[in-house]
C-alpha positions as CSV (number, residue, x, y, z in Angstrom):
1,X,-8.6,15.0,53.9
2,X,-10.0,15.2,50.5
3,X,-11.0,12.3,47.8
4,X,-7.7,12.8,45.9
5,X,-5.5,12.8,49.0
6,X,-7.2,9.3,50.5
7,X,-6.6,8.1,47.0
8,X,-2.8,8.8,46.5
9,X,-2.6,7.9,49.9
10,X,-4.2,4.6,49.2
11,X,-1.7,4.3,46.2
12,X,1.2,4.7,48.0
13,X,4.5,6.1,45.9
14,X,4.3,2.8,44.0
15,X,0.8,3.0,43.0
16,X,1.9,6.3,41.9
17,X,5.1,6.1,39.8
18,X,2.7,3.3,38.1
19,X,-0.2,5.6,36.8
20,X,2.4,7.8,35.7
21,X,4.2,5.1,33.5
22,X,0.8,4.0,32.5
23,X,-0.1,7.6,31.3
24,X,3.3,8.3,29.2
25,X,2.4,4.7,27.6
26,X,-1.4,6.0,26.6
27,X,-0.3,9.6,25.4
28,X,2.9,8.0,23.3
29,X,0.7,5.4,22.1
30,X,-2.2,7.6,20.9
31,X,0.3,10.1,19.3
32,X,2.1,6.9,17.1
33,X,-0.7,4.5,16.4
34,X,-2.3,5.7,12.9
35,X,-5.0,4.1,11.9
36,X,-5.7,3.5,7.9
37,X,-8.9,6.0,6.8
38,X,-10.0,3.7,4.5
39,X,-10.4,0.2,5.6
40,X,-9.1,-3.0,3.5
41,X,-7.6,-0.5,0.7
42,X,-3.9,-0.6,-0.2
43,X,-3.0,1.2,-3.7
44,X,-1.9,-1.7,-6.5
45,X,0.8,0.0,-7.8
46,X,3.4,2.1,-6.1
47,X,4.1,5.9,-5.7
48,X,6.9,6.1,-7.7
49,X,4.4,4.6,-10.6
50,X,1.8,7.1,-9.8
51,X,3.6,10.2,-9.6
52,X,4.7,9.1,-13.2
53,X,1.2,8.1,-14.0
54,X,-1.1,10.1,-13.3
55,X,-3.5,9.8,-15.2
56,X,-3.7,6.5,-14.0
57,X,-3.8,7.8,-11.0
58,X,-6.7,10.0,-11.0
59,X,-8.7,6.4,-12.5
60,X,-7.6,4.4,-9.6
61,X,-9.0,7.5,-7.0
62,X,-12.3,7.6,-9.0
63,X,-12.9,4.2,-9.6
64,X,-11.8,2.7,-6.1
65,X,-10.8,4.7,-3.1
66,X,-13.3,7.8,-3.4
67,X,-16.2,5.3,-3.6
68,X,-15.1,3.9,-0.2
69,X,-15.3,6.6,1.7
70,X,-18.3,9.3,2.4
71,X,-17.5,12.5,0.5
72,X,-20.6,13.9,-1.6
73,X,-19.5,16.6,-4.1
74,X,-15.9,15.8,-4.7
75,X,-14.4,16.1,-8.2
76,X,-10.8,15.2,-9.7
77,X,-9.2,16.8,-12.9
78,X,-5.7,16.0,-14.1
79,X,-4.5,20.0,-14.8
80,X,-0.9,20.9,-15.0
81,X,1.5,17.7,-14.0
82,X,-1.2,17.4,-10.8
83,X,-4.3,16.3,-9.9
84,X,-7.3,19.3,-9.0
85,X,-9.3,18.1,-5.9
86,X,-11.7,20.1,-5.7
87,X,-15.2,19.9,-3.2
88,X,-17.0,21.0,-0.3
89,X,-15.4,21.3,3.1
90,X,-16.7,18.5,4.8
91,X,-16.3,15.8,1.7
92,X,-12.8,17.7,0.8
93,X,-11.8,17.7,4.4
94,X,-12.4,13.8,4.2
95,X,-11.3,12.9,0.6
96,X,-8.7,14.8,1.5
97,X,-7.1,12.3,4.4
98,X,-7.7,9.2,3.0
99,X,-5.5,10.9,-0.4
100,X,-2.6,11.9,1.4
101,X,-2.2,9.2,3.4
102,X,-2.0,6.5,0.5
103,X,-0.5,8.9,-2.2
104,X,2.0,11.8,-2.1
105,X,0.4,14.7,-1.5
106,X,2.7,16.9,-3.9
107,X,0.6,15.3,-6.5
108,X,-2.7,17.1,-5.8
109,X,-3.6,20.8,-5.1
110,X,-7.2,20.7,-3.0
111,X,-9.7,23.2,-3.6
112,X,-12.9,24.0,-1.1
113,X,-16.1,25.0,-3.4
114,X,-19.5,26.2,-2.2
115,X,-22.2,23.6,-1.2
C-alpha cells in the first residue's frame, strides 16, 4: 500500500469530503479576495468627478498615488480627453495596477518605452 492510499485510508470518506470542501473554500477565496495595491490610499473625490476632471486627475496621480508605489521612469500627460501613461515595462506594469484599480481605466491609454 502506498503513502497516499494509508492516508485516505486513514481519512476515511469523511476526512475526505472535508479536504474537498476545504479546497473549493481556498480556490474561491483566492479567486474573490482583492487586495488594494496601494496601501492606506482611497482617491478624495469620486470617478464621476475625475473623468470630468482630468486635469485634476492627472495632479492627484502625480502628487499622491504614483509616489506610493515603486515605479521609476513613469510619466503622465493629459493628451486628447485622456491621460498618456507612458514608462518602462516593469514600472508601467506596476503604475499600471494600482491606476486601474482606483480610477476608470477608459481614462488612460498606457504606453511601454525603452529603459
Amino acid at each position: 500500500m502506498g503513502t497516499g492510499q494509508e492516508f485516505a485510508k486513514k481519512l476515511g470518506t469523511g476526512g475526505a469530503i472535508l479536504v474537498l470542501i476545504l479546497g473549493i473554500i481556498a480556490t474561491i477565496t483566492m479567486f474573490m479576495v482583492r487586495g488594494t495595491p496601494v496601501k492606506d490610499y482611497s482617491p478624495p473625490e469620486s470617478g464621476e468627478y475625475y473623468s470630468a476632471h482630468l486635469p485634476e486627475l492627472l495632479e492627484e496621480i502625480e502628487t499622491d498615488l504614483l509616489p506610493r508605489i515603486d515605479a521609476p521612469g513613469v510619466e503622465l500627460e493629459l493628451s486628447d480627453g485622456h491621460i498618456a501613461v507612458t514608462g518602462p515595462a516593469q514600472a508601467l506594469q506596476t503604475a499600471r495596477l494600482a491606476i486601474i484599480h482606483y480610477f476608470d481605466s477608459d481614462l488612460f491609454e498606457f504606453t511601454e518605452v525603452p529603459e
